[in-house]
ZAMARGU-4260 file (C-alpha; in steps of 0.2 Angstrom, whole numbers, plus 5000, padded with zeros to 4 digits):
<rodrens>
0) 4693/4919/5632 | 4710/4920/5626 | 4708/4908/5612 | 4692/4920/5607 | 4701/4937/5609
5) 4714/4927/5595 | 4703/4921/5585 | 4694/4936/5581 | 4713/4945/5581 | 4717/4932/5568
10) 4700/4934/5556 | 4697/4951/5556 | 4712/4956/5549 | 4715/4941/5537 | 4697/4945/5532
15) 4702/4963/5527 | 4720/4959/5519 | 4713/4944/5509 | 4696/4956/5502 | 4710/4970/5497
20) 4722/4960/5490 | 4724/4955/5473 | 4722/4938/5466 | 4739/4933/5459 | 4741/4922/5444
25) 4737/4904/5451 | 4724/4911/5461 | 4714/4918/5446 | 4715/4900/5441 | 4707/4893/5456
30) 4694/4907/5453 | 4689/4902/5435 | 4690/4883/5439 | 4679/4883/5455 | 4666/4894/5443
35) 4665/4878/5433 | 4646/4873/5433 | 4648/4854/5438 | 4658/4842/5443 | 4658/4834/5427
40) 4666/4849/5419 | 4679/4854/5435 | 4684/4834/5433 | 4688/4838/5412 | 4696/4855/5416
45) 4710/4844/5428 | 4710/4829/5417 | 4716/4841/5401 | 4733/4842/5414 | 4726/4863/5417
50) 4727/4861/5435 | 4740/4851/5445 | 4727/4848/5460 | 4713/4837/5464 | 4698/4845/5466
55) 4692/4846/5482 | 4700/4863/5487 | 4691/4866/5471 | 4674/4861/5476 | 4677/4872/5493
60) 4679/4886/5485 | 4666/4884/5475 | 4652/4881/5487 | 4661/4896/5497 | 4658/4907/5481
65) 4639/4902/5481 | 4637/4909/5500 | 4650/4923/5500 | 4651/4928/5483 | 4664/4926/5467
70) 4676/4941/5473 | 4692/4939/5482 | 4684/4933/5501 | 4673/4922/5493 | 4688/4913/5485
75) 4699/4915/5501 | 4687/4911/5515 | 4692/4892/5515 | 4709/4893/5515 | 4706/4907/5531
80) 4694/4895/5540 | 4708/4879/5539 | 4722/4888/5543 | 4714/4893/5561 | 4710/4876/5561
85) 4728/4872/5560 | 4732/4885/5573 | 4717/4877/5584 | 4722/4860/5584 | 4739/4861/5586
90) 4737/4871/5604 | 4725/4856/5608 | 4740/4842/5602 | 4750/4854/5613 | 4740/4859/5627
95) 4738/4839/5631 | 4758/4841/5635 | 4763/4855/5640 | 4756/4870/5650 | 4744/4883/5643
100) 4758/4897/5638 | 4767/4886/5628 | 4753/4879/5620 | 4746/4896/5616 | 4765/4900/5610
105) 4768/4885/5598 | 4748/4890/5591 | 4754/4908/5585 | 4770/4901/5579 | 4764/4897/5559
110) 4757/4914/5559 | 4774/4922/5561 | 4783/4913/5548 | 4781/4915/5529 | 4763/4900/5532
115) 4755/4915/5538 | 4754/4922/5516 | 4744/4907/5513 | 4731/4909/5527 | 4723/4919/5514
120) 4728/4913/5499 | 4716/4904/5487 | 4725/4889/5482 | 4725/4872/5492 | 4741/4875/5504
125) 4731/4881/5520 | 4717/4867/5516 | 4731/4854/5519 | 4736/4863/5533 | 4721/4861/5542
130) 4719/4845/5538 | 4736/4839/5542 | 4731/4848/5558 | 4715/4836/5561 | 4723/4822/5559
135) 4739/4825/5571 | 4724/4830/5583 | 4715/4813/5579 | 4731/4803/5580 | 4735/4809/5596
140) 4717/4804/5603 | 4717/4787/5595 | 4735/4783/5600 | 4730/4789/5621 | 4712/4778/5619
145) 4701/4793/5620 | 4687/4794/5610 | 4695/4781/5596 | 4677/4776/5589 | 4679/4796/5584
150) 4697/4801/5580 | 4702/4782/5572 | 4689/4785/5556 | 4693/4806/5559 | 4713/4801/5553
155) 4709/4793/5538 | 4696/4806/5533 | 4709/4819/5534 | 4723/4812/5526 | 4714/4806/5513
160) 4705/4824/5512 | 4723/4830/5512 | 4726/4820/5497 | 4711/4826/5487 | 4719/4846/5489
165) 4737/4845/5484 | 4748/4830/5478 | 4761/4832/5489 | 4751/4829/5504 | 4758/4812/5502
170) 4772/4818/5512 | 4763/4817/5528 | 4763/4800/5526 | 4781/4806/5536 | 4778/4812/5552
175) 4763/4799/5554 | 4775/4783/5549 | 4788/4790/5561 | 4777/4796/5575 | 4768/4776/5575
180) 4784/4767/5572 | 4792/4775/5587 | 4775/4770/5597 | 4774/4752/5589 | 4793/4750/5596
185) 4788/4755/5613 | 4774/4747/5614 | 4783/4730/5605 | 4766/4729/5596 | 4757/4735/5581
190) 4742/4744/5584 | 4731/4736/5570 | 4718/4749/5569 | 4728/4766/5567 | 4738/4757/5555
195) 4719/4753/5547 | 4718/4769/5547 | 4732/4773/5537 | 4726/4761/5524 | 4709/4767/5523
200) 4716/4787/5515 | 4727/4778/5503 | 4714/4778/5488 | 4714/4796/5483 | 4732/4790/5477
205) 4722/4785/5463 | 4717/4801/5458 | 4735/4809/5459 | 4742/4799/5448 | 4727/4799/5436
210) 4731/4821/5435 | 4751/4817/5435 | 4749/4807/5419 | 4737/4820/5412 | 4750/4836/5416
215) 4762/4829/5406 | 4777/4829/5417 | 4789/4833/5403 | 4782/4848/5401 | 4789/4857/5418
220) 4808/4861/5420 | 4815/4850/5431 | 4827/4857/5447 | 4844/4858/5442 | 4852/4863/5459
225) 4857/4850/5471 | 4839/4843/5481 | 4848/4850/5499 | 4852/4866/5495 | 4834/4867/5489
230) 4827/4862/5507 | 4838/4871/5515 | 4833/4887/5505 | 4812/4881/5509 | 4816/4880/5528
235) 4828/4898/5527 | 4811/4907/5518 | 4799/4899/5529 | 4808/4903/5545 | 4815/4921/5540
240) 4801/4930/5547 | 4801/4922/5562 | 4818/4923/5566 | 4817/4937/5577 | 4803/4931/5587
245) 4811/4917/5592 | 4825/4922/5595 | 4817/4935/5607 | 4809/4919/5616 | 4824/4911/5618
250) 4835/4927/5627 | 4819/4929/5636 | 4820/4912/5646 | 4840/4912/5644 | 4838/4930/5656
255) 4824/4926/5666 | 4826/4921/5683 | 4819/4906/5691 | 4803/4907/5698 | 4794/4895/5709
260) 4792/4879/5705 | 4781/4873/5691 | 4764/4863/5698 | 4769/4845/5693 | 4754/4838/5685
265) 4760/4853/5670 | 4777/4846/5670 | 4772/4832/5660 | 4784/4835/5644 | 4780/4826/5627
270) 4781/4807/5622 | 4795/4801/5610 | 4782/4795/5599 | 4774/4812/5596 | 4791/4821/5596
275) 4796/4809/5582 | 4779/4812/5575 | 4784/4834/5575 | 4802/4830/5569 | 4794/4820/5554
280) 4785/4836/5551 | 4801/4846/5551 | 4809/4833/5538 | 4795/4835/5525 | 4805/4847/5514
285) 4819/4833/5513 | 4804/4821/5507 | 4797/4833/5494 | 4811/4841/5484 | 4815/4824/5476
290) 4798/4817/5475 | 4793/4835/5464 | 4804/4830/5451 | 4792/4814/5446 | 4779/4828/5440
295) 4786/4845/5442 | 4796/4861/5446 | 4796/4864/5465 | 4793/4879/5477 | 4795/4880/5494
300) 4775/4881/5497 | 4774/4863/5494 | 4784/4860/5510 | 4771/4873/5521 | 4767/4858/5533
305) 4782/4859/5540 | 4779/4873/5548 | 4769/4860/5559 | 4784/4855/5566 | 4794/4868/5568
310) 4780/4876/5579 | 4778/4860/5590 | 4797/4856/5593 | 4801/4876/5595 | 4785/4873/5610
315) 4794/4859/5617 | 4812/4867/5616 | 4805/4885/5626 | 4794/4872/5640 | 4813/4864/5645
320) 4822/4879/5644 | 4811/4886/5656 | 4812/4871/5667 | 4803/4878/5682 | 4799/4897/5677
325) 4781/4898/5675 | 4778/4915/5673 | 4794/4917/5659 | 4781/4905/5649 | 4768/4917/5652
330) 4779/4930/5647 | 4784/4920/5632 | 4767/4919/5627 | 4766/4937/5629 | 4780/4939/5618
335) 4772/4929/5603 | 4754/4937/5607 | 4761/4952/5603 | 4772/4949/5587 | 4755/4942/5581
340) 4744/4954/5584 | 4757/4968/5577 | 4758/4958/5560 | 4740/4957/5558 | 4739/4974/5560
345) 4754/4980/5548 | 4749/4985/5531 | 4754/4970/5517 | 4768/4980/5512 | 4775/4980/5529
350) 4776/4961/5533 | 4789/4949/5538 | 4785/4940/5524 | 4783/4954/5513 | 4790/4948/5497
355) 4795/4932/5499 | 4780/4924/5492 | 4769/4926/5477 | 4759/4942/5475 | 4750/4951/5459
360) 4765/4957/5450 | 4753/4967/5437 | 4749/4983/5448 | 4766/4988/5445 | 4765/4994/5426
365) 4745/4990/5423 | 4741/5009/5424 | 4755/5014/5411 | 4748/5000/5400 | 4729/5007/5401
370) 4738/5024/5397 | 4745/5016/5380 | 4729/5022/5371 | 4739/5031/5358 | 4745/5020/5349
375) 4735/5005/5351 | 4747/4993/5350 | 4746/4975/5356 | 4754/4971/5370 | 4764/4953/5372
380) 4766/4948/5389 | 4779/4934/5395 | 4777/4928/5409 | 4760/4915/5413 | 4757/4921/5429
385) 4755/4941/5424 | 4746/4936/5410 | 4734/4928/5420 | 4734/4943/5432 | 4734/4956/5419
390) 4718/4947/5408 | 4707/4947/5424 | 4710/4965/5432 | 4711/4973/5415 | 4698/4984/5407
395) 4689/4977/5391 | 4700/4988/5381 | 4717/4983/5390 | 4710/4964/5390 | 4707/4964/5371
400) 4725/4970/5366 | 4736/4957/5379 | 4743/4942/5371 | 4753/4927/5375 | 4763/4920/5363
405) 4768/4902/5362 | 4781/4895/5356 | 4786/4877/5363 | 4804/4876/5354 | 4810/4894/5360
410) 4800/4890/5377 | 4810/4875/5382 | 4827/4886/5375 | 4827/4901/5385 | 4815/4896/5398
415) 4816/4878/5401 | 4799/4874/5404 | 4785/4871/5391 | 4771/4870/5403 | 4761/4887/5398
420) 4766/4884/5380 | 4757/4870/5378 | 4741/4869/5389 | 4739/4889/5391 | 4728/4888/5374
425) 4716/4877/5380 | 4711/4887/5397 | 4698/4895/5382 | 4688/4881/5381 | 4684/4882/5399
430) 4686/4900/5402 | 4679/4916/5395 | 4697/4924/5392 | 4695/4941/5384 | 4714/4941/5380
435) 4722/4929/5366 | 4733/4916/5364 | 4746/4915/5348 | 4757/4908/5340 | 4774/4916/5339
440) 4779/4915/5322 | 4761/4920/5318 | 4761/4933/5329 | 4776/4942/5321 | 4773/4936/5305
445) 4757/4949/5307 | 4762/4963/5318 | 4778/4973/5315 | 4776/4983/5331 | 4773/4979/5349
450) 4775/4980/5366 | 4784/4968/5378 | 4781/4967/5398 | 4788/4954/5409 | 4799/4948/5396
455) 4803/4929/5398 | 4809/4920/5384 | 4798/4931/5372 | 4813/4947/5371 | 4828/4933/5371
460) 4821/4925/5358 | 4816/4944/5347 | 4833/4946/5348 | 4841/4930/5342 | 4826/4933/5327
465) 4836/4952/5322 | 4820/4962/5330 | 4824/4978/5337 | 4821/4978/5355 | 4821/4995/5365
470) 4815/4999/5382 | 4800/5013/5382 | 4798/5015/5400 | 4798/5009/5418 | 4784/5009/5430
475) 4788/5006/5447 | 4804/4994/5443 | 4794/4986/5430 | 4799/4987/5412 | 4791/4986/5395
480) 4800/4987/5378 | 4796/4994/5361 | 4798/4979/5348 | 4800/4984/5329 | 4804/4970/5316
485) 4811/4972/5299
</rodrens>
């Protein structure tokens, strides 16, 4: 009944917030490229380097889109579905250890971080979540003997699954190497069939490296700052918003008072080998920052599966703290119950996480640029993502006048990262863009007035070029600029 009550206090919500919210920039890709009529052409829209993903999150979406329709639940409702799945199988990898409270504790933890954004978010994050779920769920039944006729060929399904969403689901090959090696040792044998497993959800590697020599890795801006400080700023903005629950957990148990004793078949504590199993989870942003920089830029999102972890050792730490205090568990579970259900029912704006990840950036000056009717003048817009955002939501009128202007040399000058430059242009053979793409000197070559939002390298380099630049207005602490050449 409990798991129930969560479950319906989880979708209901996360239904709502993910049918109101806006698509943002990536997310109006996933859109166009699950509309894509086959296979066929979905394979040829990530083999011209247009997408950085393999396609099964793709196809998910897509057979989502024919029963729930193409709008923003449609496109969203897998990503909601695996992340309960998450949620769901980690209570059953901890429930197997540790009493019910702290179960139900570590099950609500990823939905108090900054995870919980991307449990409605239509790009392949929660999908590897899920999965990465299913297969600690599978490895722990396989590695205790139940069912391993089941969880043995369920493990390789998911990991390989895994590998067919996101590229760097390759670092759960982490938590799984450490988790078996640390069995293997205590055992002092191999277990030949888990490690058959492994084996048998290595060949979608294939299909990663096929997209990572079609992206173009030369084409992305590569980190500059030291690869620690980057993981130590991923596991800071994934634990932010949860900082204050847990922190409540812990003064809870360090000022409880000792209860009786707790039964002893729940005392049963974790194994070392799933414990180095959750650390490895923990460690996957220190895996991920350098292997980001064979084919790309890196954000902290890549490194959401940690959250796995964190959720499963923070379970672990609370069940000794409260040694033999059964009802400060319960009131531990109390405690996250109701920072969950107050998140799902805060407005977006309102969140933890509000602000810390990627949202629609375009509401903010849209309705000022559908008021520039006057005028009529085209409308430059600098950054990809807004562009992408813009060119969807906009009217036909608005739609029509957008531009994104390319430029590879002045790109790679002021920006660092050619990426948009060079494959943007082709997103029209696969999608019915109403906006344009052109080239800069072109561009200016033809139009002598113009307005500028979300600058990037486009007003840096307007500049250099001698162009007047001035700022025409400011629409919610967005600004676009008045460009006049000479």
């Amino acid at each position: 009944m409990c798991l129930i009550l969560l479950t319906v206090a989880y979708a209901v919500p996360t239904c709502v917030r993910a049918a109101r919210v806006k698509f943002w920039g990536d997310e109006v890709l996933t859109f166009h490229a699950a509309g894509l009529p086959s296979l066929s052409a979905i394979w040829s829209f990530l083999n011209r380097g247009l997408e950085l993903n393999p396609p099964l999150g793709l196809l998910l979406v897509a057979w989502s889109e024919r029963i729930f329709g193409r709008n923003e639940l449609g496109t969203r409702l897998p990503s909601i579905v695996a992340f309960w799945i998450m949620s769901l199988c980690l209570y059953a990898f901890l429930r197997r250890r540790l009493p019910f409270s702290f179960a139900i504790a570590g099950m609500l933890f990823p939905l108090l971080t900054s995870a919980a954004r991307f449990s409605y978010e239509a790009r392949p994050y929660g999908l590897v979540l899920g999965l990465a779920g299913v297969a600690l769920v599978c490895w722990q039944a396989a590695a205790d003997g139940r069912k391993r006729p089941v969880a043995l060929p369920g493990l390789a399904a998911s990991l390989a699954a895994a590998l067919c969403c996101h590229p760097l689901a390759v670092t759960l090959a982490l938590p799984f190497l450490a988790g078996e090696v640390t069995r293997s040792i205590q055992r002092r044998r191999l277990d030949v069939l888990m490690w058959c497993a492994f084996a048998a959800a290595t060949p979608p590697l294939w299909i990663l490296w096929k997209l990572k020599s079609a992206a173009h890795a030369a084409s992305f801006a590569q980190n500059v700052v030291h690869p620690l400080y980057t993981a130590g700023l991923t596991y800071f903005l994934i634990l932010l918003p949860a900082i204050v629950p847990a922190a409540a957990a812990i003064l809870l148990l360090l000022l409880s008072r000792a209860d009786p004793e707790i039964r002893a078949e729940a005392n049963r504590g974790m194994p070392r080998y799933e414990l180095a199993a959750l650390i490895g989870f923990v460690a996957i942003p220190l895996a991920a920052v350098p292997i980001s920089t064979l084919g790309g830029p890196y954000w902290h999102r890549y490194s959401m599966n940690a959250v796995i972890g964190m959720a499963g050792c923070l379970a672990v730490l609370l069940f000794r703290m409260a040694a033999s205090r059964p009802r400060a568990g319960m009131a531990v579970a109390a405690l996250f119950t109701m920072f969950f259900v107050g998140e799902q029912l805060l407005p977006q704006g309102k969140r933890l996480d509000a602000g810390i990840e990627a949202s629609n950036a375009s509401d903010s000056f849209q309705g000022a640029l559908e008021g520039m009717r006057e005028d009529n003048l085209p409308i430059v817009v600098g950054w990809p993502l807004t562009f992408m955002e813009l060119e969807h939501y906009a009217s036909p009128a608005l739609a029509g006048r957008l531009y994104y202007l390319t430029d590879a040399k002045a790109a790679a000058r002021w920006w660092g990262c050619i990426y948009f430059d060079v494959k943007g242009p082709v997103l029209r053979e696969f999608f019915p863009f109403r906006s344009h793409f052109a080239e800069y000197i072109s561009f200016v070559a033809q139009h002598k007035r113009f307005v500028v939002v979300e600058p990037g390298w486009v007003v840096p380099q307007l500049t250099a070029d001698g162009a007047t630049v001035r700022l025409r207005g400011a629409a919610s602490g967005a600004r676009y600029y008045e460009v006049t050449l000479k």
